[in-house]
Backbone as a printed PyTorch tensor [residue, N CA C, xyz], in Angstrom:
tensor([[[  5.7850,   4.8200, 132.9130],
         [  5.4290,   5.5700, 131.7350],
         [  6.4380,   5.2180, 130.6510]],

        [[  6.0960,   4.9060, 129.7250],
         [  6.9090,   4.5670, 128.4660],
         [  7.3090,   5.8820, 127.9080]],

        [[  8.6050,   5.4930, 127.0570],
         [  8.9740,   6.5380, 125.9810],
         [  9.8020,   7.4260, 127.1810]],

        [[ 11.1020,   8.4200, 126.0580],
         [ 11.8180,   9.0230, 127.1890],
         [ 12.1370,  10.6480, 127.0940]],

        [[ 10.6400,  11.0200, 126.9100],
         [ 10.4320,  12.4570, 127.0210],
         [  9.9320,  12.4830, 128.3190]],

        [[  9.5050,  13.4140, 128.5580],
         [  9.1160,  14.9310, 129.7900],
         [  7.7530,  13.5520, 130.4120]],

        [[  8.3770,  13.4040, 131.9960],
         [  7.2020,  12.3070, 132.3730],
         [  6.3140,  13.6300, 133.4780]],

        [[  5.2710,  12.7330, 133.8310],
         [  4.0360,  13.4640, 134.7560],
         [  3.7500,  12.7630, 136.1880]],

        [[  4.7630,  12.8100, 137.0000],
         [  4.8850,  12.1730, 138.3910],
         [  3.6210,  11.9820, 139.3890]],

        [[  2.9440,  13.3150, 138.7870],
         [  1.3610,  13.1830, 139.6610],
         [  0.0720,  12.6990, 138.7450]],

        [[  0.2670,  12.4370, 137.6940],
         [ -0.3950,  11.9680, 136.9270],
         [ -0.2420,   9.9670, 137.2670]],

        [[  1.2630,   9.6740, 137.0850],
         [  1.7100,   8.2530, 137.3190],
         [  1.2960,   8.2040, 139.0990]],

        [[  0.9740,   8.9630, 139.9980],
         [  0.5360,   8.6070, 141.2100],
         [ -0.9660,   8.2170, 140.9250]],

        [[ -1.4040,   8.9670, 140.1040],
         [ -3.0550,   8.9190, 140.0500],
         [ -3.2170,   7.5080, 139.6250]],

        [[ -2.3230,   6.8820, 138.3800],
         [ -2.2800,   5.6910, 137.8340],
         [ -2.3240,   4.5290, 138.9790]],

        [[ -1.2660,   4.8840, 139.7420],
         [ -0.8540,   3.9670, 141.2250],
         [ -1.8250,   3.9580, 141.8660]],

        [[ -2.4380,   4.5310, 142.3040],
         [ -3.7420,   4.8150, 143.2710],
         [ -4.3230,   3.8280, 142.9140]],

        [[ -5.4050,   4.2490, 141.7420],
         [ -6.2470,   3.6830, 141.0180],
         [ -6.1600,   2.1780, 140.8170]],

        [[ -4.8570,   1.6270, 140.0480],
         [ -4.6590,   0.5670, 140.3200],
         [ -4.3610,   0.0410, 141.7750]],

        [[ -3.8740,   0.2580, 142.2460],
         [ -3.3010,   0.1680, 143.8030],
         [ -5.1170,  -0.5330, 144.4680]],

        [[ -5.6870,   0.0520, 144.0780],
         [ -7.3400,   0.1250, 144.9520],
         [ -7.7960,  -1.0330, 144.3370]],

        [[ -7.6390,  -1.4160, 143.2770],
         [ -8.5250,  -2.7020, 142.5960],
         [ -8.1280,  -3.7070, 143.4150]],

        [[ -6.9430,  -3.7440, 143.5470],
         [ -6.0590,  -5.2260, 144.6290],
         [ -6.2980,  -5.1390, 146.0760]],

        [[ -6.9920,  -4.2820, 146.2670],
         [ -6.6820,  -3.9720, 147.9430],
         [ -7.5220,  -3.3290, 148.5350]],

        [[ -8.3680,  -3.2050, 149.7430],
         [ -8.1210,  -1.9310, 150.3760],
         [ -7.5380,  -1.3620, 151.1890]],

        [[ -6.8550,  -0.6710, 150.6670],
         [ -5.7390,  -0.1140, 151.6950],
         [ -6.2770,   0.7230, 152.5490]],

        [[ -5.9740,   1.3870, 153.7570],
         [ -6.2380,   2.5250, 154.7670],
         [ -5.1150,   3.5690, 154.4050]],

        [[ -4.3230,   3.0430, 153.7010],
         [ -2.7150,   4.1680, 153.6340],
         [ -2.0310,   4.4990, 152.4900]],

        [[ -2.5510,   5.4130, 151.5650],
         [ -1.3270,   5.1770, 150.7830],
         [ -0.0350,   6.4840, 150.9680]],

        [[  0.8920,   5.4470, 151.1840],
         [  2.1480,   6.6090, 150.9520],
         [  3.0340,   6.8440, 149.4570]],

        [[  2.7320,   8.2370, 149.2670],
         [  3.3700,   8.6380, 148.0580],
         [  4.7490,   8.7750, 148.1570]],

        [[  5.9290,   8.2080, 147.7660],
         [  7.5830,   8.6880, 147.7850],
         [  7.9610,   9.0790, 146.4310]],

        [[  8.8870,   9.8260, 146.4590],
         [  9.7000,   9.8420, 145.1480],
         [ 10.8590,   8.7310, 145.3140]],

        [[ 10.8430,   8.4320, 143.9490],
         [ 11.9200,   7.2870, 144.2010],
         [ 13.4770,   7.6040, 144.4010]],

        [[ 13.3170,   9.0880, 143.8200],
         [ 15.2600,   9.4700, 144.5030],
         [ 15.4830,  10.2650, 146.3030]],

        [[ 14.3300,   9.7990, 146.7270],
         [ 14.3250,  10.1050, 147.9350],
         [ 14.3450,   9.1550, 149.2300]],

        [[ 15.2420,   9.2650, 149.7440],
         [ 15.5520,   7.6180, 150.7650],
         [ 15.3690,   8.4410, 152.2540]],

        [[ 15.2770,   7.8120, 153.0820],
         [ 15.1030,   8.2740, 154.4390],
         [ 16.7490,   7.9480, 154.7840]],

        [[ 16.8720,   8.7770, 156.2070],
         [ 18.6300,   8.6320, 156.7640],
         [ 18.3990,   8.0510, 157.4580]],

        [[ 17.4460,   7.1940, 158.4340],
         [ 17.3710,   6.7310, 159.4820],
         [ 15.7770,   5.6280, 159.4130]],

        [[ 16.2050,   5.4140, 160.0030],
         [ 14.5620,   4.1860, 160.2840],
         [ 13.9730,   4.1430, 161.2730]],

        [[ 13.6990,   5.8030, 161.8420],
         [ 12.7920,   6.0630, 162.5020],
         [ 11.5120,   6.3730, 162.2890]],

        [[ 11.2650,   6.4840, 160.7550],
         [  9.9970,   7.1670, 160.2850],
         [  9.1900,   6.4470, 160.5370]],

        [[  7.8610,   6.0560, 160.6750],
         [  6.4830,   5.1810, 160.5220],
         [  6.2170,   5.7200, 159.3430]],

        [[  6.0540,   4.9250, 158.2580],
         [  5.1670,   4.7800, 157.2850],
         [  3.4740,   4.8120, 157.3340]],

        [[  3.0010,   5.4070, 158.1800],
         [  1.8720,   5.4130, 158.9120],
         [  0.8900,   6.5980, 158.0300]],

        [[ -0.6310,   6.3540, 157.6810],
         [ -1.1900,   8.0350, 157.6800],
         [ -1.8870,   8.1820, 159.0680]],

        [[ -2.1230,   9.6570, 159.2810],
         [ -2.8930,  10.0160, 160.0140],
         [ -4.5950,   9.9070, 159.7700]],

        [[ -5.2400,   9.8620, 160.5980],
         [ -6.5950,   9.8580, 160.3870],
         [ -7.7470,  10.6670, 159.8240]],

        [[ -6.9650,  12.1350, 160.6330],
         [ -7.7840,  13.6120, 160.1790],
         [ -7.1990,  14.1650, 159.1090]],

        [[ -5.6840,  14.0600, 159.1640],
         [ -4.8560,  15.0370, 157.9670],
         [ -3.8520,  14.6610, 157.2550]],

        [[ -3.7660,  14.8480, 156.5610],
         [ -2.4610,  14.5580, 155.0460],
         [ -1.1980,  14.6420, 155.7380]],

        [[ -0.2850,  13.6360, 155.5040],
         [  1.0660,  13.9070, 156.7180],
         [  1.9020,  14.1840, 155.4050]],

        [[  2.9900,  15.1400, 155.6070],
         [  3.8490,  15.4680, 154.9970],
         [  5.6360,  14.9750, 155.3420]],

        [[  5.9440,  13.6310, 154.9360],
         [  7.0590,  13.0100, 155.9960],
         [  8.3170,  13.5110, 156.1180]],

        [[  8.4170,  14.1170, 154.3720],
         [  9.9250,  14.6550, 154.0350],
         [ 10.1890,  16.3000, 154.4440]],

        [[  9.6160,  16.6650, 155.7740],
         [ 10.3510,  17.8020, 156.0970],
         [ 11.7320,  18.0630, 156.2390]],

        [[ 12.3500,  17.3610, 156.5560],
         [ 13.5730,  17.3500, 156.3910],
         [ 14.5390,  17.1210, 155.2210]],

        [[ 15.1890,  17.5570, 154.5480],
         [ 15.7050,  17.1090, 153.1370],
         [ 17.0260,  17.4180, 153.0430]],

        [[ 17.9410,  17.3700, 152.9510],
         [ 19.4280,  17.4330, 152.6840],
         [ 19.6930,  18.3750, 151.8350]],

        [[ 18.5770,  18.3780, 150.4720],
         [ 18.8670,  19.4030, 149.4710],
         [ 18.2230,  20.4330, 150.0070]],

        [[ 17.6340,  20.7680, 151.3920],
         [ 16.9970,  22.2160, 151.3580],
         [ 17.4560,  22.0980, 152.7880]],

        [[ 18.8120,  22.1650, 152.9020],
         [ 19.5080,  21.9550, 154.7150],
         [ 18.4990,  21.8200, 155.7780]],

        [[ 18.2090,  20.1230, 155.0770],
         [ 16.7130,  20.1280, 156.7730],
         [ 15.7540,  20.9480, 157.2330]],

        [[ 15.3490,  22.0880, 156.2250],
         [ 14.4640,  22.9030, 156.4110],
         [ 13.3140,  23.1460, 155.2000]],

        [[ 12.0910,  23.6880, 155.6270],
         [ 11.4670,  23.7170, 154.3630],
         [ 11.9120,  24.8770, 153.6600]],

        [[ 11.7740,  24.6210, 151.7760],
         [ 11.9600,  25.7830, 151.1480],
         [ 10.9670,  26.5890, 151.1550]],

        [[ 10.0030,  26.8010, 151.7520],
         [  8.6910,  27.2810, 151.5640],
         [  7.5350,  26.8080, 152.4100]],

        [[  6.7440,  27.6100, 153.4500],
         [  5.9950,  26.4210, 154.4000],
         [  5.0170,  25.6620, 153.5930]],

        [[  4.3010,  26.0450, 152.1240],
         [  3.3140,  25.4070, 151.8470],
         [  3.7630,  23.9610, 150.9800]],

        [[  5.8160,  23.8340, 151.5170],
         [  6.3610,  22.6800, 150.6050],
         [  5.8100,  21.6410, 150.8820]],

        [[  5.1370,  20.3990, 150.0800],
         [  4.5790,  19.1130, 150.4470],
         [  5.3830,  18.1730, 149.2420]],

        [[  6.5240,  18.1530, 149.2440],
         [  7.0670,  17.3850, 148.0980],
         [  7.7030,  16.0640, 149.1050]],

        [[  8.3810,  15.2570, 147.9330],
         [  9.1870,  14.0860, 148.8930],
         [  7.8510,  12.8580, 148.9500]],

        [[  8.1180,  13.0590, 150.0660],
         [  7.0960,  11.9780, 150.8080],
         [  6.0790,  12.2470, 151.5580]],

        [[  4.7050,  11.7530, 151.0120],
         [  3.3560,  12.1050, 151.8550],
         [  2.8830,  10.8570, 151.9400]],

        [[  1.8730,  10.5780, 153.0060],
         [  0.7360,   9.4860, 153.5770],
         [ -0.5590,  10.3100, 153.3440]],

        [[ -1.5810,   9.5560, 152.7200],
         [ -2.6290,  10.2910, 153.1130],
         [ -3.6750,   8.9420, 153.0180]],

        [[ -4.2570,   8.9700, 153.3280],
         [ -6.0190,   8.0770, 153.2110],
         [ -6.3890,   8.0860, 152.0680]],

        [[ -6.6870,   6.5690, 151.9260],
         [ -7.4320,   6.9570, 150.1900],
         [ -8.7600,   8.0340, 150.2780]],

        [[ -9.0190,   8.1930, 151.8000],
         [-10.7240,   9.0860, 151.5600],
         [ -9.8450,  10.5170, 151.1800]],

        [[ -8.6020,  10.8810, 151.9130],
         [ -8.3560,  12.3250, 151.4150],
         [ -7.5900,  12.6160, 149.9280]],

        [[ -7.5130,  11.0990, 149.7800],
         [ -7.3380,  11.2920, 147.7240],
         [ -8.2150,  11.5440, 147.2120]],

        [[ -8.7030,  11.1270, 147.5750],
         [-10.1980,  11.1400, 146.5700],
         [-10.9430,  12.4850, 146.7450]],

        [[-10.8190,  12.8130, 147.9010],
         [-11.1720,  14.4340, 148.4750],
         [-10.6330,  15.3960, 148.0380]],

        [[ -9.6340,  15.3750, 147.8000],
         [ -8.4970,  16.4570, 146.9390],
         [ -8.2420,  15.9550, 145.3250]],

        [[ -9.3980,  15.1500, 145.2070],
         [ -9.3260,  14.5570, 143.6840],
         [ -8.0520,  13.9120, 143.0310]],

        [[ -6.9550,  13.7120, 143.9510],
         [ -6.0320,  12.5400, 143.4560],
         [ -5.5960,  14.3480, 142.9490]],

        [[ -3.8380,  13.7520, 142.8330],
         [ -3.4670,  14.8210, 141.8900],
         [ -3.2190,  15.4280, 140.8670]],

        [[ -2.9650,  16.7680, 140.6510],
         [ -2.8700,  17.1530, 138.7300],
         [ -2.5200,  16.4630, 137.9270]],

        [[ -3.1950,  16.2560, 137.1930],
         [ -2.6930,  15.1380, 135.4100],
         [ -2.0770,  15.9960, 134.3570]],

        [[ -2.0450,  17.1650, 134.7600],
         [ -1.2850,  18.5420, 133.5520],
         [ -0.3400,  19.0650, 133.8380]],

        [[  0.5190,  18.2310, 134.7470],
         [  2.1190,  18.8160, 135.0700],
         [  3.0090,  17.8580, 134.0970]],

        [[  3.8930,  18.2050, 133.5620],
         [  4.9030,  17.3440, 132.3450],
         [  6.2470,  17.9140, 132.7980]],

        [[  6.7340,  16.9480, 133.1110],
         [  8.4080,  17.2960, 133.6260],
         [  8.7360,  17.5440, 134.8810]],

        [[  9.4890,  17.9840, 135.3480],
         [  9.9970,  18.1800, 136.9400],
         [  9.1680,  19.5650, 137.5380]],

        [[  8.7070,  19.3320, 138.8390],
         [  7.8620,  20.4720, 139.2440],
         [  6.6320,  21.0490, 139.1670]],

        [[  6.3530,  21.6690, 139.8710],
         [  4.8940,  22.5730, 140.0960],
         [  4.0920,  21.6290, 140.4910]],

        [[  3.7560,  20.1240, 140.6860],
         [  3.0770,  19.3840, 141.2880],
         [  2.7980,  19.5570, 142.7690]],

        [[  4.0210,  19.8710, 143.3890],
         [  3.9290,  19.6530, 144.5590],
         [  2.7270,  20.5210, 145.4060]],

        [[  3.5900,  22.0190, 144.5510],
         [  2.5350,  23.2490, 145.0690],
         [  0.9240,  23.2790, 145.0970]],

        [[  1.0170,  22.3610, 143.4230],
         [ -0.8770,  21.9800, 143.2110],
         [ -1.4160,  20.9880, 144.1290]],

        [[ -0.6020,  20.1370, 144.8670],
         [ -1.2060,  18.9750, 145.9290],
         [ -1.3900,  19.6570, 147.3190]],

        [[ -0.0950,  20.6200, 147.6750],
         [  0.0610,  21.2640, 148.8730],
         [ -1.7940,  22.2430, 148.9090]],

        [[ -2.0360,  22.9300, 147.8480],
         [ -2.7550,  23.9880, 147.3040],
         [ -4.4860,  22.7790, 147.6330]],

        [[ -4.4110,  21.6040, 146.7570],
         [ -5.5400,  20.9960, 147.0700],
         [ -5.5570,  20.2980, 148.3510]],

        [[ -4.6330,  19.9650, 149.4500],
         [ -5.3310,  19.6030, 150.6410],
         [ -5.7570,  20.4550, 151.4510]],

        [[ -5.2560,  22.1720, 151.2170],
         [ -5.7840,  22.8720, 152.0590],
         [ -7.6380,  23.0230, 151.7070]],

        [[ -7.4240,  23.3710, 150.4020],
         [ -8.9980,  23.2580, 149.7960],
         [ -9.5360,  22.5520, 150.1260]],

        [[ -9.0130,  20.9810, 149.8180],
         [-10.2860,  19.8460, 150.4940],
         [-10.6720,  19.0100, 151.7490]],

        [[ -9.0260,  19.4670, 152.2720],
         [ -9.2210,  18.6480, 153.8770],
         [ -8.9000,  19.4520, 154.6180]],

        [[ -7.8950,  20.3920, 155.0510],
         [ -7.3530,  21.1370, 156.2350],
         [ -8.2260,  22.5800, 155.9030]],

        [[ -9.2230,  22.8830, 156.1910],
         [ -9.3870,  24.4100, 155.9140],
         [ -8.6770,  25.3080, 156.6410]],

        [[ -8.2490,  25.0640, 157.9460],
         [ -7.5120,  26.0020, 158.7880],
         [ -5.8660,  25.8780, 158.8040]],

        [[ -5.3810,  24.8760, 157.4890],
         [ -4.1830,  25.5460, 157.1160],
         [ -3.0010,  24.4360, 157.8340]],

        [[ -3.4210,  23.5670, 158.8270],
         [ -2.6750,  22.2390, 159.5300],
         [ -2.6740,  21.6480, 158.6390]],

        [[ -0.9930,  20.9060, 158.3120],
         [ -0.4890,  20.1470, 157.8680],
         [  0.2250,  19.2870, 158.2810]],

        [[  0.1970,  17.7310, 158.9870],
         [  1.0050,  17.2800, 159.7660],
         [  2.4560,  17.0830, 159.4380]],

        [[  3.3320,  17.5340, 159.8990],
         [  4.7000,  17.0960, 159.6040],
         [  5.6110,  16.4690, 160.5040]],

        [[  5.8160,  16.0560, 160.1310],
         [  7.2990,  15.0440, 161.3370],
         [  8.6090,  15.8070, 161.6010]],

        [[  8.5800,  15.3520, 162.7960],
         [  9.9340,  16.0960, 163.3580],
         [ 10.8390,  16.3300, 162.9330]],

        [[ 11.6620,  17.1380, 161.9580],
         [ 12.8270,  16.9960, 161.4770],
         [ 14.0300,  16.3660, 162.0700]],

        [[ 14.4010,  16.6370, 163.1900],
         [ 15.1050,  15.7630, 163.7690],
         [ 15.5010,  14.5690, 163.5550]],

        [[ 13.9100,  13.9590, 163.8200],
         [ 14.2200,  12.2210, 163.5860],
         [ 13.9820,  11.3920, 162.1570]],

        [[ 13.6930,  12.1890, 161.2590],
         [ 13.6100,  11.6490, 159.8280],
         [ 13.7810,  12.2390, 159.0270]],

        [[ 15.5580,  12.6570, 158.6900],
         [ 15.7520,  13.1630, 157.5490],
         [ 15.7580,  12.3540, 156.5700]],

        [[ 15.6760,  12.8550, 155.7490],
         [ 15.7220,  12.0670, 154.1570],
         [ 16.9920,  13.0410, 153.3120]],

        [[ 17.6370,  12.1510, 152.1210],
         [ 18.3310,  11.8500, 151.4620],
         [ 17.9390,  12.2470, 150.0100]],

        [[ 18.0610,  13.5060, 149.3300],
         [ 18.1020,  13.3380, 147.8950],
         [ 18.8500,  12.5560, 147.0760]],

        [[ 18.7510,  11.4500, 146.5930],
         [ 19.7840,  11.0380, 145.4470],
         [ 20.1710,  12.2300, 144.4950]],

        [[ 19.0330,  12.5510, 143.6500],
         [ 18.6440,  13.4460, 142.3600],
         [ 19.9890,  14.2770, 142.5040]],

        [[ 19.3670,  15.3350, 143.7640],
         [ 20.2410,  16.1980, 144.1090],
         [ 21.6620,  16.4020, 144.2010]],

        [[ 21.7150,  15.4510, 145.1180],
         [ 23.2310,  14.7140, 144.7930],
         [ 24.2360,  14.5270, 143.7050]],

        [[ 23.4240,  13.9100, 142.6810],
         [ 23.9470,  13.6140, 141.4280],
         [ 23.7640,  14.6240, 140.4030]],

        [[ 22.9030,  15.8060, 140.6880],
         [ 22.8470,  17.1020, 139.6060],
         [ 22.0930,  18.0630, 140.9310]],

        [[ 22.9900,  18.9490, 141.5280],
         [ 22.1850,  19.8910, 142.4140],
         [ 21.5280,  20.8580, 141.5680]],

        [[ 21.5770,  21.4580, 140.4350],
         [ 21.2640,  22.0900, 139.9640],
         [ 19.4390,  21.7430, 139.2820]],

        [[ 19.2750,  20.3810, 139.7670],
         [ 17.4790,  19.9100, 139.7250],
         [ 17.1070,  20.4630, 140.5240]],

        [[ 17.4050,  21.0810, 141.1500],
         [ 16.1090,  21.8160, 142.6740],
         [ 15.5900,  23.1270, 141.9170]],

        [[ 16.1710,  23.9200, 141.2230],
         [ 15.9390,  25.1810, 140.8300],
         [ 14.1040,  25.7170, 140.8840]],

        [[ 13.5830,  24.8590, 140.4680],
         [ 12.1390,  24.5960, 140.2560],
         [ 11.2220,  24.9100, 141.9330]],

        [[ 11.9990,  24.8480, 142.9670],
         [ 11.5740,  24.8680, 143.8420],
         [ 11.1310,  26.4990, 144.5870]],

        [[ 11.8880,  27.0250, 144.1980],
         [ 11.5670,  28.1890, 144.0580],
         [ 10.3730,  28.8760, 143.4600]],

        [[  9.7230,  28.2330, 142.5440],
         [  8.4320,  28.6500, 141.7180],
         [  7.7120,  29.1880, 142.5170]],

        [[  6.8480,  30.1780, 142.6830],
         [  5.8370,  30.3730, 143.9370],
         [  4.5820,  30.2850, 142.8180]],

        [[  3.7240,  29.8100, 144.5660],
         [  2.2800,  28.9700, 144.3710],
         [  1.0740,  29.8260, 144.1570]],

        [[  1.7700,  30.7860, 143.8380],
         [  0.6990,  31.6900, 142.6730],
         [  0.8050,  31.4980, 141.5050]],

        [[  1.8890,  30.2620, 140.9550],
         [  1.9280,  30.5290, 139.5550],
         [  0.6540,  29.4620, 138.8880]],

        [[ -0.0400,  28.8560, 139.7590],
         [ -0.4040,  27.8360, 139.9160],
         [ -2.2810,  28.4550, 139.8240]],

        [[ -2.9020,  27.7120, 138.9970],
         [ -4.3110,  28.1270, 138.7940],
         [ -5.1120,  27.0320, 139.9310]],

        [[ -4.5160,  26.6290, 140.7990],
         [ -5.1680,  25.4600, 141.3970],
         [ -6.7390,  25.1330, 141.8220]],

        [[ -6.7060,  26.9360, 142.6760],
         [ -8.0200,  27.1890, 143.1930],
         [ -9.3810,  26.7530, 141.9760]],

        [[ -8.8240,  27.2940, 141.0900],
         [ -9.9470,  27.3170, 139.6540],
         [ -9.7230,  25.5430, 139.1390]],

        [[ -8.7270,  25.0200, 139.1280],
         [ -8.6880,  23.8700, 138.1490],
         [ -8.7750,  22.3610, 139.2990]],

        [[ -8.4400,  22.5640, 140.6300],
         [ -8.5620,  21.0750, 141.3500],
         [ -9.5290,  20.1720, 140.8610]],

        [[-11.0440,  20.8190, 141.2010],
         [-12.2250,  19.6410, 140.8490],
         [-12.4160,  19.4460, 139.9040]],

        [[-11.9130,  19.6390, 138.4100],
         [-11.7570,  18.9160, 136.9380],
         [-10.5340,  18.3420, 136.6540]],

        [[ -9.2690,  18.6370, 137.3520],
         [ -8.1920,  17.8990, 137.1040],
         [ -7.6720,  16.7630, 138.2090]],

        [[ -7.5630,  15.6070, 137.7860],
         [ -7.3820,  14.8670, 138.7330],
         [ -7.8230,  13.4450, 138.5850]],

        [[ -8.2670,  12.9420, 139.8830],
         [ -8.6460,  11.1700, 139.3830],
         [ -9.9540,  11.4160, 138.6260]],

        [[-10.8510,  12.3200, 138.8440],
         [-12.0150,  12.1560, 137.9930],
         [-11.9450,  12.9290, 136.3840]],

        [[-10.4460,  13.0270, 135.8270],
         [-10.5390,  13.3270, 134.6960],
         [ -9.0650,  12.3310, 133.8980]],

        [[ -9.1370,  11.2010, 135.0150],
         [ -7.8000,  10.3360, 134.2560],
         [ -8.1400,   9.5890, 133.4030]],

        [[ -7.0840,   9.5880, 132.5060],
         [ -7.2700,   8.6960, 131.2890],
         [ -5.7320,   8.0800, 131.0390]],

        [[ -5.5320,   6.9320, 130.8330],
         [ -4.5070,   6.2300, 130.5740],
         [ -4.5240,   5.2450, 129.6090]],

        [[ -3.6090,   4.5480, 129.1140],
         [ -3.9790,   3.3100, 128.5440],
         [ -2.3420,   2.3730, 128.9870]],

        [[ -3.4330,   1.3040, 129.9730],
         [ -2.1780,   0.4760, 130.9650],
         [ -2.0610,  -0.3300, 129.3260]],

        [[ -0.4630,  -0.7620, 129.4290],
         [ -0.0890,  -1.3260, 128.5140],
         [  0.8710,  -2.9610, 128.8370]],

        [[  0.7890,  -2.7390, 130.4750],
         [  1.5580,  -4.5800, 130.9250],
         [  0.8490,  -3.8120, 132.6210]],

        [[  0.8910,  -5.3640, 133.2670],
         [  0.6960,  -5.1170, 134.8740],
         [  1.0710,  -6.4730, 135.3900]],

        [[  2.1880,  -6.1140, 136.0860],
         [  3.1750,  -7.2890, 136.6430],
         [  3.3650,  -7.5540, 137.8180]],

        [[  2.8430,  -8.7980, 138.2030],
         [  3.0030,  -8.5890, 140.2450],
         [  4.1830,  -9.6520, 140.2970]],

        [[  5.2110,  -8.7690, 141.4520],
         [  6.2320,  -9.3300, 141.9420],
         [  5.7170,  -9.3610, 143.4360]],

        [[  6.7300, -10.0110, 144.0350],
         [  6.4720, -10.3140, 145.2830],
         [  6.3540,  -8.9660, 146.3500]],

        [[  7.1310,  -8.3340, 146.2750],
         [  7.1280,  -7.1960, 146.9820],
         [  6.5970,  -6.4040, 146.1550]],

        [[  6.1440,  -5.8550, 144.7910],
         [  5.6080,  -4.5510, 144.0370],
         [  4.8200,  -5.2720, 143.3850]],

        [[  3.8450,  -4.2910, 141.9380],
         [  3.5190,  -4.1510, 140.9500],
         [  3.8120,  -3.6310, 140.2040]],

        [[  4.3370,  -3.9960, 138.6620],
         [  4.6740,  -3.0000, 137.8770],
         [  3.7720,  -2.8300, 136.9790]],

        [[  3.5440,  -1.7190, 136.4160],
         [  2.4770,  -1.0770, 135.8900],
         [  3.2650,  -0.8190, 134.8800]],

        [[  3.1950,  -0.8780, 133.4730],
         [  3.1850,   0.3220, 132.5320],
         [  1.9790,   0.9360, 131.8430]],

        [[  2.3920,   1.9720, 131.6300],
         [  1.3650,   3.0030, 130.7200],
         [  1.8710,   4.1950, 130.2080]],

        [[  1.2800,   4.3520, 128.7440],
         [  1.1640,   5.5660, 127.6140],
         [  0.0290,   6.5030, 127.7940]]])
């Protein structure tokens, strides 16, 4: 995303997707944040078949535990069929937060009705905040509760079937793509 105001992390996933799918078909995409590293290299980068895996249960900034059970932040795998099922995520979050809760909020709606969320063992794959690290005082946001959140009412109009972008370069390196867009 160009320019260096207030960015939209689930909006720039929707971008990734989307492009991501023209080059490929993938069976997997895994979503990371980029200040989030794993401690160990036990994880599989893997999705599951039936359900949305949630990888970063474990986190350093929330002492290896979740802040909240409906937390789905960090790192997820899901199927492009359960993106597309949960409509890719919110395009109306600007700045740090409340995304997570609206993604956690749309897989129960569109894939898990009975509330299963796969998560990985804490044990064997903690992960690493950079962010945190370098300003603990970024987590604050985590705390928000997922009532503040209109999700139920807004999932099936917000999302991949209401994205709009305008890509402005698309660059393939050997290992990535870089994308920009306004």
């Amino acid at each position: 995303q160009v320019g260096n105001g207030s960015f939209n992390r689930a909006k720039l996933l929707n971008v990734g997707v989307r492009e991501a799918m023209k080059d490929e078909d993938w069976d997997c995409l895994v979503l990371h944040d980029v200040d989030v590293v794993p401690e160990n290299d036990y994880n599989l980068y893997i999705c599951d078949e039936y359900y949305p895996k949630h990888m970063a249960s474990a986190m350093d900034k929330f002492q290896y535990t979740l802040p909240y059970k409906s937390f789905f932040g960090g790192v997820s795998a899901l199927t492009p069929e359960h993106y597309m099922k949960m409509n890719g995520f919110p395009n109306t979050y600007w700045g740090d937060g409340g995304e997570n809760d609206d993604i956690a909020t749309r897989t129960k709606l569109a894939i898990v009705k009975c509330g299963i969320t796969l998560r990985k063992n804490q044990d064997i794959v903690p992960y690493c905040d950079l962010q945190y690290h370098y300003n603990p005082e970024c987590c604050w946001h985590w705390e928000w509760p997922t009532s503040r959140h209109n999700t139920r009412k807004t999932w099936k109009a917000d999302g991949m079937n209401s994205l709009e972008f305008r890509l402005l370069s698309r660059t393939k390196h050997p290992l990535y793509t870089k994308i920009t867009v306004d």
